[in-house]
N, CA, C and O of each residue as an XYZ file, in Angstrom:
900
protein
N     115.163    149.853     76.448
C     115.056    148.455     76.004
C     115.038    147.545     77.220
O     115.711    147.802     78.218
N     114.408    146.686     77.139
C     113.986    145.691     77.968
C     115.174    144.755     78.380
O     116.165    144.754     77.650
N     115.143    143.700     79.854
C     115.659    142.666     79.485
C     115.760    141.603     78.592
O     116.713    140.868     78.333
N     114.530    141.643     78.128
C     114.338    140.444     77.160
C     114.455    141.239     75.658
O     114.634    140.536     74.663
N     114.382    142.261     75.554
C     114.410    142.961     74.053
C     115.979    142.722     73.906
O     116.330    142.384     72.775
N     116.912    142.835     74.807
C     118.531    142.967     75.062
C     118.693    141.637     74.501
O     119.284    141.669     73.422
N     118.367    140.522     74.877
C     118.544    139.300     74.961
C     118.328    138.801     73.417
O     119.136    138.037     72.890
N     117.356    139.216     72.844
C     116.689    138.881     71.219
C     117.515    139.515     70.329
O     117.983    138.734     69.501
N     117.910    140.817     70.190
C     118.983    141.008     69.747
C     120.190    141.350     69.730
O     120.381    142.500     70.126
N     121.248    140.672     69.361
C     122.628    140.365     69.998
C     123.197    141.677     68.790
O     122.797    141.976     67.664
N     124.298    142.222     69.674
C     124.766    142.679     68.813
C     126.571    142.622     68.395
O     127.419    141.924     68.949
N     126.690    143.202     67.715
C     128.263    142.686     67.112
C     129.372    143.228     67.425
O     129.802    144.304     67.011
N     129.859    142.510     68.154
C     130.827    143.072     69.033
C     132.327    142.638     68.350
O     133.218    142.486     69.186
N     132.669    142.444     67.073
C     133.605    141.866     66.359
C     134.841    142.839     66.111
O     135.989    142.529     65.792
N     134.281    144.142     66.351
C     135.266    145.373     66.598
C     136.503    145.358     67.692
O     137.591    145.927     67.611
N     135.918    144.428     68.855
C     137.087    144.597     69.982
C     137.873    143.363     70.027
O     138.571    143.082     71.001
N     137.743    142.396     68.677
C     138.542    141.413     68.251
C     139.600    142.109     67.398
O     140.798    141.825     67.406
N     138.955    143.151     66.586
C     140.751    143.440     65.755
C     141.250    144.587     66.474
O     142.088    145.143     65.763
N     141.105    145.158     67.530
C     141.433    145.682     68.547
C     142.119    145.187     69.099
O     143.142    145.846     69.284
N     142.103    143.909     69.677
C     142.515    142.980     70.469
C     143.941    142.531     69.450
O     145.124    142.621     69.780
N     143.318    141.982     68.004
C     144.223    141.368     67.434
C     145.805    142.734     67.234
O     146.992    142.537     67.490
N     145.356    143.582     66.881
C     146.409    144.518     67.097
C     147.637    144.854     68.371
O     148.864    144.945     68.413
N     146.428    144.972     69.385
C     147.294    145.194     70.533
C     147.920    143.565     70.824
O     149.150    143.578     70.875
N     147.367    142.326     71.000
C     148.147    141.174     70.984
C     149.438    141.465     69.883
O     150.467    141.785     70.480
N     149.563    141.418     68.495
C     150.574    141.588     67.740
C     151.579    142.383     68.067
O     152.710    142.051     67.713
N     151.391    143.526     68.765
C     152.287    144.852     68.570
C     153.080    144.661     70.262
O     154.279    144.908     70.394
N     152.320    144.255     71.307
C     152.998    143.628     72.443
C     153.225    142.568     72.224
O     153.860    142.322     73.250
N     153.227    141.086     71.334
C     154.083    140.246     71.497
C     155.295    140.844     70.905
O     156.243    140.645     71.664
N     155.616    141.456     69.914
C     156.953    142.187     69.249
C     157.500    143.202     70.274
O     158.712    143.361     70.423
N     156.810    143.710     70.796
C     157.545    144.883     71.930
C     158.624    144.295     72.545
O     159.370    145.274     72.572
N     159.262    143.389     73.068
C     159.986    142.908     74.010
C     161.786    143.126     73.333
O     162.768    143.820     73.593
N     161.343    141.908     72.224
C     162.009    142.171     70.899
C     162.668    143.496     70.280
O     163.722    143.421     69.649
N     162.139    144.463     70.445
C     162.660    145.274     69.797
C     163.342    146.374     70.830
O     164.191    147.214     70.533
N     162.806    146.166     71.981
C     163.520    146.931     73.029
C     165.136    145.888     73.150
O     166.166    146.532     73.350
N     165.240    144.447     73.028
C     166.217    144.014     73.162
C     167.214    144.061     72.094
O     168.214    143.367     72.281
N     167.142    144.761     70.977
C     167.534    144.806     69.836
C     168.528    146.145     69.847
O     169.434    146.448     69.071
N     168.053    146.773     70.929
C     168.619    147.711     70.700
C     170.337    148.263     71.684
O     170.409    148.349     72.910
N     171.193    148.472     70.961
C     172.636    147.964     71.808
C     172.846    149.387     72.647
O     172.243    150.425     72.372
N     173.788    149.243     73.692
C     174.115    150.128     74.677
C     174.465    150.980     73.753
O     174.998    150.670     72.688
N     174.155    152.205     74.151
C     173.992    153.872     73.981
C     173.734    153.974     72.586
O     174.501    154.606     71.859
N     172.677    153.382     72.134
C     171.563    153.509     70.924
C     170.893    154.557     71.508
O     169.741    154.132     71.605
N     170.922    155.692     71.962
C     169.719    156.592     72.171
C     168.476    157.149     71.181
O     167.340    157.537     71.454
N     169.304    156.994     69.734
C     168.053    157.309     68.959
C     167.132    156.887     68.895
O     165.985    157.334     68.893
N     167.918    155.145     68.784
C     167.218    153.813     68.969
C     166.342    154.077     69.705
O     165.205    154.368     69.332
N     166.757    154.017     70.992
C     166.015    153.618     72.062
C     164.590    155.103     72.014
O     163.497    154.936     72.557
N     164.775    155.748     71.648
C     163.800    156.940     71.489
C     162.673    156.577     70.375
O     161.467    156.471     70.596
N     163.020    156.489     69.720
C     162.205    155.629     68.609
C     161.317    154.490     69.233
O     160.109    154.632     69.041
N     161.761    153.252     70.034
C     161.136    152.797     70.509
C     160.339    152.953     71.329
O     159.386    152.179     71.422
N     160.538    154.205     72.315
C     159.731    154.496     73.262
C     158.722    154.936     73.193
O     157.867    154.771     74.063
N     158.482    155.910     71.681
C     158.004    156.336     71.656
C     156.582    155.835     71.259
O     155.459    156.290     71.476
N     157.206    154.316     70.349
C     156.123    153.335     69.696
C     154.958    152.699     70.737
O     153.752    152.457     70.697
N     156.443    152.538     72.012
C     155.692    151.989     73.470
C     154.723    152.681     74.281
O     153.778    152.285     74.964
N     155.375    154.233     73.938
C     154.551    155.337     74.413
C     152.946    155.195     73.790
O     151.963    155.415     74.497
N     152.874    154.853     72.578
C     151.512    155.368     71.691
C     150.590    153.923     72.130
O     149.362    153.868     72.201
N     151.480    152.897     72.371
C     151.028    150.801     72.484
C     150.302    151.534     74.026
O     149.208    152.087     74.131
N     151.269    151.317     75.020
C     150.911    151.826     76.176
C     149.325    152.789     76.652
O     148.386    152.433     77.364
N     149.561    154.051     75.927
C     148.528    155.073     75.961
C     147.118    154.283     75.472
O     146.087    154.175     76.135
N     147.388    153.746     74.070
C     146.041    153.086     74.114
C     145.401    151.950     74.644
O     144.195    151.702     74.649
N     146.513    151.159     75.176
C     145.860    150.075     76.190
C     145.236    150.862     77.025
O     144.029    150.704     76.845
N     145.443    151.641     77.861
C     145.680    152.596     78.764
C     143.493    152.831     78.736
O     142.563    152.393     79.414
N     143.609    153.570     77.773
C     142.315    154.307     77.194
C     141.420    152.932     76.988
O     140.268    152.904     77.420
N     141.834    152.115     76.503
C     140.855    150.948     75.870
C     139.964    150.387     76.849
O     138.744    150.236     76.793
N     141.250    149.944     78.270
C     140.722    149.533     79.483
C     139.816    150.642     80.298
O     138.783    150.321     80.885
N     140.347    152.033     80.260
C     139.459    152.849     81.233
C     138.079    153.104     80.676
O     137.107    153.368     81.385
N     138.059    153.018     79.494
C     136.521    152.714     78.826
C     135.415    151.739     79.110
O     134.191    151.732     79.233
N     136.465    150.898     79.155
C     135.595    149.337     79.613
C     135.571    149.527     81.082
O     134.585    148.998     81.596
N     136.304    150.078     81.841
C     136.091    150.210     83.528
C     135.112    151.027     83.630
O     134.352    150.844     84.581
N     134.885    151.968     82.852
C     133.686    153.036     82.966
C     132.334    152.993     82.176
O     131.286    153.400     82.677
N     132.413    152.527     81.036
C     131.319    152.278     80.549
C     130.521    150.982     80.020
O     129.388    150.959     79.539
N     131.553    149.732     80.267
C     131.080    148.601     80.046
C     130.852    147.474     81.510
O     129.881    146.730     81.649
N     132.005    147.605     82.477
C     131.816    146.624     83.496
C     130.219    147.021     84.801
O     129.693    146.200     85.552
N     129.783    148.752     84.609
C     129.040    148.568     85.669
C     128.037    148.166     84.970
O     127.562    147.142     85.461
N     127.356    148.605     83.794
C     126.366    148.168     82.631
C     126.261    146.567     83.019
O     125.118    146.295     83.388
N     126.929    145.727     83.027
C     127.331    144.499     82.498
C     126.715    143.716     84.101
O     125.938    142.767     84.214
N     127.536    144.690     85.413
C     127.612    144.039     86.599
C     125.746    144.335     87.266
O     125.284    143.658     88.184
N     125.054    145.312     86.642
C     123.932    145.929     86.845
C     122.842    144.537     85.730
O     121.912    143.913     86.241
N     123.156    144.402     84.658
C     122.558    143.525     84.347
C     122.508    141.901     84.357
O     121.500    141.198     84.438
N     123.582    141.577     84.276
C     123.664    139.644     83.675
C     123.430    139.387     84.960
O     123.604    140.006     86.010
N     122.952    138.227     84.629
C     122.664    137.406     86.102
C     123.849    137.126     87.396
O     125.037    136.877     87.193
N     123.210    137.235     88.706
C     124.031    137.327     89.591
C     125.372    136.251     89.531
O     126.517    136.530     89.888
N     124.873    134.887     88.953
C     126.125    134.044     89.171
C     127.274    134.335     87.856
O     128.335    133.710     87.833
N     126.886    135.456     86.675
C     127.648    135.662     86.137
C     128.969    136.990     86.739
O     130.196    136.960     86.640
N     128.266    137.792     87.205
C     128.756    138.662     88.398
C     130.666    138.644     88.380
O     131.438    139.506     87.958
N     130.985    137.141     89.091
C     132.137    137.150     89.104
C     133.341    136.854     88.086
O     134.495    136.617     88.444
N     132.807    136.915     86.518
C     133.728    137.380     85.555
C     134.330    138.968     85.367
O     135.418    139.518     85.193
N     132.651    139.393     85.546
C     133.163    140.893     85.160
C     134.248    141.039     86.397
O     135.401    141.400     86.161
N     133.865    140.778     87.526
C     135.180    141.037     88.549
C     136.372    140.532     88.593
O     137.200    141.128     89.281
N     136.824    139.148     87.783
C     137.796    139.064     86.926
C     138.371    139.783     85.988
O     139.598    139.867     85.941
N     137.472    140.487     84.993
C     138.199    141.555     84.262
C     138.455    142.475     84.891
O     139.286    143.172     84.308
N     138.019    143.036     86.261
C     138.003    144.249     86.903
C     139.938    143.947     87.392
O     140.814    144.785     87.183
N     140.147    142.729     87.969
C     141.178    142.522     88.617
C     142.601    142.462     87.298
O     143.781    142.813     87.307
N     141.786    141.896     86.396
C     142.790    141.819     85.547
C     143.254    142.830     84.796
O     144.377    142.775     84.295
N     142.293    144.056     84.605
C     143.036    145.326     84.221
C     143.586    146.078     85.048
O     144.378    146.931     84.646
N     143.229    145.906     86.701
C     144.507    146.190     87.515
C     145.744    145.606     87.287
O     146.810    146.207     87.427
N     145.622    144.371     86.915
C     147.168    143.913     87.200
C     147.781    144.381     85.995
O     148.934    144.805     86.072
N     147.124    144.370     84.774
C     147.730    145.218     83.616
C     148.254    146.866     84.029
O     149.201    147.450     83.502
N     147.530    147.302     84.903
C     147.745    148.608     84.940
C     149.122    148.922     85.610
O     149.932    149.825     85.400
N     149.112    147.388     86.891
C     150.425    148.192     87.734
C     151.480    148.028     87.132
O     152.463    148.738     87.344
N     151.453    146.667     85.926
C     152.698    146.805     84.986
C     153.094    148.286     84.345
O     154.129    148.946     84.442
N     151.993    148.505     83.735
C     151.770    149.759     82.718
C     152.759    150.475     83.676
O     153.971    150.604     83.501
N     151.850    151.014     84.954
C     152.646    151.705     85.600
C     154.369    151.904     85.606
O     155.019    152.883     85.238
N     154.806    150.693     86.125
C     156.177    150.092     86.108
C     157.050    150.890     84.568
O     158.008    151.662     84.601
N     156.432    150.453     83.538
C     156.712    150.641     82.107
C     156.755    151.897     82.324
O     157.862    152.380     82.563
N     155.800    152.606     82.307
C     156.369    154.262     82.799
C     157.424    154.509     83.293
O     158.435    154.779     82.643
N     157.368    154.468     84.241
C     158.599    154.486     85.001
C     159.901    154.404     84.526
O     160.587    155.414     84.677
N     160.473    153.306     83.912
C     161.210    152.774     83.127
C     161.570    153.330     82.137
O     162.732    153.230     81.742
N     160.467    154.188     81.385
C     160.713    154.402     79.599
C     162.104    155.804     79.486
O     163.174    155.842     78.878
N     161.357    156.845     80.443
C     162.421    157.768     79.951
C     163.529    157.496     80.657
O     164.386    158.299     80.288
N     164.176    156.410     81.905
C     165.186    156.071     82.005
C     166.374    155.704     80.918
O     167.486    156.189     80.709
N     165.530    154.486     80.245
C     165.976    153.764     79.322
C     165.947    155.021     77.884
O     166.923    154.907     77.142
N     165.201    155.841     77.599
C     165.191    156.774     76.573
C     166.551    157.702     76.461
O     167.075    157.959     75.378
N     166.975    158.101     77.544
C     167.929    158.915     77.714
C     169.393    158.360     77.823
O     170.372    158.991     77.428
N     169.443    157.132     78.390
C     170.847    156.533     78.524
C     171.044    155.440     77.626
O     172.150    155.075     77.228
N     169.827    154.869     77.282
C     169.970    153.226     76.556
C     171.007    152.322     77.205
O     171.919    151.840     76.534
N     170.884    152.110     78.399
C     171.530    151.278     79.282
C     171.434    149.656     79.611
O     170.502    149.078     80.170
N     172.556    149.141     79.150
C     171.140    147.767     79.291
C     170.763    147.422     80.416
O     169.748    146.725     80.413
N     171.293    147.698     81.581
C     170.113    147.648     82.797
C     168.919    147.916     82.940
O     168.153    147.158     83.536
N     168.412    149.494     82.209
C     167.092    149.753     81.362
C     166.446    149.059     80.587
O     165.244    148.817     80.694
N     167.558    148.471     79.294
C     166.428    147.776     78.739
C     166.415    146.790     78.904
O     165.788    146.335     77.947
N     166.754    145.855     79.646
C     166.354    144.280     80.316
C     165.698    144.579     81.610
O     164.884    143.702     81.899
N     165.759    145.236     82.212
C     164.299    145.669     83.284
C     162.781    146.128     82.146
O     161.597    145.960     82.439
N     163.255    146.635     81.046
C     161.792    147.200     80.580
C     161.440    146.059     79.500
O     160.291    145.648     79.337
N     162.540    145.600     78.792
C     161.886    143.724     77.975
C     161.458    143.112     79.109
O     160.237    142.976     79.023
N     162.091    142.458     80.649
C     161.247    141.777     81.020
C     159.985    142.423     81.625
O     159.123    141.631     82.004
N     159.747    143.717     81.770
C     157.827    143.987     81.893
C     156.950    143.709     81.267
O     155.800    143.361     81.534
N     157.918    143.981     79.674
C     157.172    144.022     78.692
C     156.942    142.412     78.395
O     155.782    142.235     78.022
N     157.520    141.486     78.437
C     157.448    140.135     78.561
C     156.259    139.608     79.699
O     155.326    138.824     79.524
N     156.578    140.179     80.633
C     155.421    140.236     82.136
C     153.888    140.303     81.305
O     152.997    139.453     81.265
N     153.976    141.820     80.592
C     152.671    142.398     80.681
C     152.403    141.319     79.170
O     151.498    140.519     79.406
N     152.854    141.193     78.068
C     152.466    140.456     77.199
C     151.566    138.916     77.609
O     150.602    138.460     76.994
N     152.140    138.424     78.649
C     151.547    137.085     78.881
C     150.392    137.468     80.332
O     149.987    136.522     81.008
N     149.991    138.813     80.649
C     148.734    138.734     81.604
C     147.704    139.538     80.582
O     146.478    139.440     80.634
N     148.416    140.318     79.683
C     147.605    141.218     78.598
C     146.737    140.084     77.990
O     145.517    140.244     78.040
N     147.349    138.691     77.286
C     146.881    137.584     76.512
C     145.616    136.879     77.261
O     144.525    136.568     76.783
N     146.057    136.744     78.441
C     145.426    136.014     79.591
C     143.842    137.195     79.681
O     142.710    136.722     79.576
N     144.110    138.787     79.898
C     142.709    139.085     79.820
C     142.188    139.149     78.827
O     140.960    139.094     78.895
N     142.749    139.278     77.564
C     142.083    139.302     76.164
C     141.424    138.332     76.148
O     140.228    138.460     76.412
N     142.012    136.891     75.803
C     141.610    135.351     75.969
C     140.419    135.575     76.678
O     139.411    135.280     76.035
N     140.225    136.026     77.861
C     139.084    135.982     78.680
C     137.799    136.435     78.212
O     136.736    135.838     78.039
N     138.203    137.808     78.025
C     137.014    138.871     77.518
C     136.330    138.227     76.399
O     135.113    138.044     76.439
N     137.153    137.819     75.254
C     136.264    137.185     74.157
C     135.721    135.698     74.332
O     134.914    135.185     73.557
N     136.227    135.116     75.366
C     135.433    133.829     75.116
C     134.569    133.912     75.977
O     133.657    133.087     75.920
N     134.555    135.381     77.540
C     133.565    135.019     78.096
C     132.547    136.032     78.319
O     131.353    136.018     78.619
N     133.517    137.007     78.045
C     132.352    138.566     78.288
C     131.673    138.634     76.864
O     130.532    138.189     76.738
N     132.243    139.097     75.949
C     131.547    139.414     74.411
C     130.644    139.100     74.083
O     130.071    139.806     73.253
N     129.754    137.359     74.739
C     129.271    136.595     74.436
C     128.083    137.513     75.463
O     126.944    137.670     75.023
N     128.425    138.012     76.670
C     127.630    138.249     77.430
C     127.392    139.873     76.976
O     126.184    140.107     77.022
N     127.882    140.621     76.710
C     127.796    141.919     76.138
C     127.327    142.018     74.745
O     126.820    143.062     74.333
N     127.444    141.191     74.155
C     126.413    140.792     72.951
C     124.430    141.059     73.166
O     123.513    141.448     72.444
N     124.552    140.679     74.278
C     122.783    140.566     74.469
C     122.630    141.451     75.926
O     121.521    141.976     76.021
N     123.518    141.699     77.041
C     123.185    142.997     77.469
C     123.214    144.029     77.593
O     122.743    144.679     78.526
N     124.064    144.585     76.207
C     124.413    145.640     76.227
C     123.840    146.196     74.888
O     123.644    145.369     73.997
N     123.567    147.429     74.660
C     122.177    148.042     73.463
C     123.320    148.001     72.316
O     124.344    147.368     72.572
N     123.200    148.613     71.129
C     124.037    148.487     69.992
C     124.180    150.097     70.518
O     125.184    149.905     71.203
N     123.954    151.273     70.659
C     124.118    152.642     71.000
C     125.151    152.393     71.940
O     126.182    152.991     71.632
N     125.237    151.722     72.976
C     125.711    151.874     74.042
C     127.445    151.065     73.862
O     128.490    151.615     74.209
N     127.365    150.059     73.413
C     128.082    149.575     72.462
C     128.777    150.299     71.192
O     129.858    149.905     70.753
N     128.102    151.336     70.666
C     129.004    152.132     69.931
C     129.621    153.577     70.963
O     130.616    154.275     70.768
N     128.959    153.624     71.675
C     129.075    154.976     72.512
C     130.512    154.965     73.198
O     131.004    156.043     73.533
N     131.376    153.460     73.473
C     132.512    152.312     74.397
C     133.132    152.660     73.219
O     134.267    153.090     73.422
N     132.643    152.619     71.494
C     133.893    152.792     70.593
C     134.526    154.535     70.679
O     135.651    154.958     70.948
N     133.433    155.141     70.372
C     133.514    156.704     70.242
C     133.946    156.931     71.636
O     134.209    158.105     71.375
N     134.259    156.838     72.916
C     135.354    157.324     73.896
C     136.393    156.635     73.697
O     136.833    156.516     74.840
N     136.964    156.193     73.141
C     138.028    155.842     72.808
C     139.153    156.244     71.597
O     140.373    156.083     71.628
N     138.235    156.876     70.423
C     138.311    157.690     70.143
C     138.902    158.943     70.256
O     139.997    159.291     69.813
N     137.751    159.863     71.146
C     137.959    160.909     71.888
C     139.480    160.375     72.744
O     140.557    160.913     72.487
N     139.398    159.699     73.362
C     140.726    159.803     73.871
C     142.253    160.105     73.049
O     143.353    160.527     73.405
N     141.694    159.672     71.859
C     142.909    159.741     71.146
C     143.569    160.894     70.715
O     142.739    161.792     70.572
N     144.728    161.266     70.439
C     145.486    162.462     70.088
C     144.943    162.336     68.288
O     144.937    161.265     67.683
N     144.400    164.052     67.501
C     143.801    163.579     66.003
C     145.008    163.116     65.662
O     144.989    162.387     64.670
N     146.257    163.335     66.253
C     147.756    163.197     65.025
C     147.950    161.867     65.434
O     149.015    161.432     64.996
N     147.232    160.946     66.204
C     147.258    159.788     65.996
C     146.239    158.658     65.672
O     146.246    157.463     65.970
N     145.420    159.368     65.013
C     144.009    158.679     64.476
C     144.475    157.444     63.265
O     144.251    156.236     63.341
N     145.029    158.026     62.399
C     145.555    157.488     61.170
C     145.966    156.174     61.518
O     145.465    155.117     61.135
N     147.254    156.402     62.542
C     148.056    155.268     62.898
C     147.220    154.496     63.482
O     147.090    153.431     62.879
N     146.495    154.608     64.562
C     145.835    153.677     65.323
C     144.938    153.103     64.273
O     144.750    151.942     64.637
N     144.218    153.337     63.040
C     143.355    152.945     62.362
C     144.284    151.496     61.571
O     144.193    150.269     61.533
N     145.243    152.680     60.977
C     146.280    151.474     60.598
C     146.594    150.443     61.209
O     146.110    149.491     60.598
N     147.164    150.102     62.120
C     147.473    149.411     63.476
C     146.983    148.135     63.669
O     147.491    147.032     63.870
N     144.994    148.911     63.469
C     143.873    148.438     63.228
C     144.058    147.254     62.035
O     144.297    146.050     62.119
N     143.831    148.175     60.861
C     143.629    147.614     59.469
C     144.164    146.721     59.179
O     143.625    145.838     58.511
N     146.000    146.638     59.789
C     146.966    145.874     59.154
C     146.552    144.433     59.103
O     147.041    143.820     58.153
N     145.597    143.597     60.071
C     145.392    141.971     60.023
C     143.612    141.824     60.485
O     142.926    140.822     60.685
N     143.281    143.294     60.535
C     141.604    142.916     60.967
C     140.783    142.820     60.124
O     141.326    143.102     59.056
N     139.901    142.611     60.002
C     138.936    141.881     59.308
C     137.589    143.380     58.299
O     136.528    143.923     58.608
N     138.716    143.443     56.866
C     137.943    144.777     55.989
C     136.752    144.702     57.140
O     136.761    145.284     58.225
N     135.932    144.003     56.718
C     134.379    144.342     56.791
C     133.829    145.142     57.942
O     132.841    145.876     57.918
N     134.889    144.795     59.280
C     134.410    144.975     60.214
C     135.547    146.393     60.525
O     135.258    147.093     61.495
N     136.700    146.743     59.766
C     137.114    147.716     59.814
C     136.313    148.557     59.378
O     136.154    149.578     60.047
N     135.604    148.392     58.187
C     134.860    149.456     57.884
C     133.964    149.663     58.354
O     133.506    150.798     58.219
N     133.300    148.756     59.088
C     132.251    149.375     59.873
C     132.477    149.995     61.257
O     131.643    150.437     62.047
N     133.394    149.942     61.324
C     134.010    150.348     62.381
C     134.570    152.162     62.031
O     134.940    152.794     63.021
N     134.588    152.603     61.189
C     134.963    153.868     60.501
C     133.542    154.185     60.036
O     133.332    155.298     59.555
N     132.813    153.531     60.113
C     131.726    154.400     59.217
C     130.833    154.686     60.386
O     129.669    154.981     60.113
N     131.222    154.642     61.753
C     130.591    154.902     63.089
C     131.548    156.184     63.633
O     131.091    156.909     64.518
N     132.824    156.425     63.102
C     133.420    157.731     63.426
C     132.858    158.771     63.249
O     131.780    158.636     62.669
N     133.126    159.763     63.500
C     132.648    161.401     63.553
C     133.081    161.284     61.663
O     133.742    160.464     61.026
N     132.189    162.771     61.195
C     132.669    162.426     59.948
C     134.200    163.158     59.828
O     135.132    162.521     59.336
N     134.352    164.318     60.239
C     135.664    164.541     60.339
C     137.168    163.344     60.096
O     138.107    163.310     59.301
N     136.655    162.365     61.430
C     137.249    160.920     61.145
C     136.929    160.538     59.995
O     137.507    161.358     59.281
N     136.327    159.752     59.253
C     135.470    158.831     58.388
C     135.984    159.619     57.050
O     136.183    158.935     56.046
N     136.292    161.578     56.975
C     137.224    161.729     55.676
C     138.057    161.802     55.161
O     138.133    161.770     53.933
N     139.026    161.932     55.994
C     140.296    161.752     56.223
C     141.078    160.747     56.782
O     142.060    160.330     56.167
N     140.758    160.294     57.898
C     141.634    158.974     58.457
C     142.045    157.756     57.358
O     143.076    157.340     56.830
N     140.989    157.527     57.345
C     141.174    155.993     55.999
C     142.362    156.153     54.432
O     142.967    155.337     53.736
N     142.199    157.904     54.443
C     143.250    157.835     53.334
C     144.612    157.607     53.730
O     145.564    157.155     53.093
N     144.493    158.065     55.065
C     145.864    158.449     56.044
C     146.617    156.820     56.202
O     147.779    156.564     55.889
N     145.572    155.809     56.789
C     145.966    154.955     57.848
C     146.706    154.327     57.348
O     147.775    154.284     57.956
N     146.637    153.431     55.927
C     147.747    152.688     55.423
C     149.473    153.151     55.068
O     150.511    152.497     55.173
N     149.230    154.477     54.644
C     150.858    154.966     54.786
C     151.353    154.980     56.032
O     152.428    154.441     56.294
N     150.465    155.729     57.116
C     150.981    156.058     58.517
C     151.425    154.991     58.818
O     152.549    155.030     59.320
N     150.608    153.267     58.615
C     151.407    152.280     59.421
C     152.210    151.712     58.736
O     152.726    150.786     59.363
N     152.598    151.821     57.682
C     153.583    151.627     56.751
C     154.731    151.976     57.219
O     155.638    151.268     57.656
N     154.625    153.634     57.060
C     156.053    154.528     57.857
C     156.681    154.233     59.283
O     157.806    154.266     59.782
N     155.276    153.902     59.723
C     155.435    153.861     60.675
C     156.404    152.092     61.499
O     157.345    151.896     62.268
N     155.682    151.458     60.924
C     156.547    149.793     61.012
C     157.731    149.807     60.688
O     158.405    149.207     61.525
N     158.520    150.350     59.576
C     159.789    150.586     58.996
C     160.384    151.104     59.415
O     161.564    150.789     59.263
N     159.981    152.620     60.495
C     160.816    152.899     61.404
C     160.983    152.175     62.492
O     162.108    152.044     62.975
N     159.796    151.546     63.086
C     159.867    150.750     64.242
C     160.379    149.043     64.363
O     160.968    148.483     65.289
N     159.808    148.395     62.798
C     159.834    147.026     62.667
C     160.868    146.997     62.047
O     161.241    145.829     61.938
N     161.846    148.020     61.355
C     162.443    147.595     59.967
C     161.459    147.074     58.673
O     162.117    146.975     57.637
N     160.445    146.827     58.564
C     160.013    146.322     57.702
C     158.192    146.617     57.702
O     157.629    146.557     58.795
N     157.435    146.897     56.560
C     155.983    147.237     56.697
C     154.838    146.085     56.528
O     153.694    146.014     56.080
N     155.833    145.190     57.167
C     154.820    143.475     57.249
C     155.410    142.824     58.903
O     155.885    141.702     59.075
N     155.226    143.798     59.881
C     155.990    142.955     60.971
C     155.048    141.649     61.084
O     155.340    140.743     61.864
């Protein structure tokens, strides 16, 4: 496809909004619930980690997708003076990352002792990474999407959903769909499943609403955080 064939038709990139809207929701609450939890809660604190563990992993995957299959695409096509956004997102999923990093670090400390020295070093990362996480989201949709809309093919664009995917553990397909589902937008959930492998596409969808159900109640107390 052409430059100008790219340009005529835009395609719909509304998938990495309830993506977005998920991971925004589930890290503004992260902070919160690590502080909730009182000295030598270890179950507690295991439980949580583990939620942080699964939040974490898929930021993790979401960004190395977009470092690999969307920013050189993007930096190879749009015009040169657009150039220095994508290198804004480039910088800004570093700085997400060295948090991430940090958060590692941190988790099985805090998992094993539930200390609150642990968990007020790992709420304020998680506080850290919530307000630079917002800052690249904010970005991407008001300034890349618009631009990945028309240079990037609809194949190539689904090809960024399906490694991400693949990255995922199957015993956590369900949940992440859920995750998904809980505030995003039917229409575009489902089209968003009806681009999975079919394996995905017969099973997941029955799965996803209990999994995040169970799953919030252990983590949120409640299946409407």
């Amino acid at each position: 496809m052409t430059a100008a064939e790219r340009q005529s038709e835009l395609i719909d990139t509304r998938d990495m909004i309830v993506v977005h809207l998920f991971l925004r929701r589930e890290f503004r609450l992260a902070p919160g619930l690590v502080r909730g939890v009182e000295k030598g809660e270890t179950r507690r604190a295991a439980t949580i980690c583990a939620h942080l563990e699964f939040l974490t992993t898929f930021l993790h995957h979401h960004h190395v997708g977009e470092d690999q299959l969307l920013w050189p695409k993007l930096l190879e096509r749009v015009p040169e003076e657009l150039a220095p956004i994508v290198q804004l997102m480039e910088a800004q999923h570093e700085r997400v990352g060295t948090v991430l990093q940090e958060i590692e670090r941190v988790l099985p400390q805090w998992r094993s002792t539930a200390r609150p020295a642990e968990r007020d070093q790992l709420a304020g990362l998680l506080d850290g990474l919530y307000v630079s996480l917002c800052e690249h989201l904010d970005a991407e949709e008001e300034r890349i999407l618009p631009i990945a809309a028309r240079a990037i093919t609809e194949q190539e664009w689904l090809e960024l959903g399906e490694e991400g995917v693949k990255k995922l553990r199957k015993a956590d397909l369900p949940l992440a769909l859920g995750m998904i589902q809980y505030e995003g937008d039917p229409q575009v959930v489902a089209d968003i499943v009806s681009h999975t492998p079919w394996l995905v596409r017969s099973f997941v969808p029955m799965l996803s609403r209990r999994a995040f159900r169970r799953h919030a109640l252990a983590v949120h107390g409640t299946a409407t955080p």
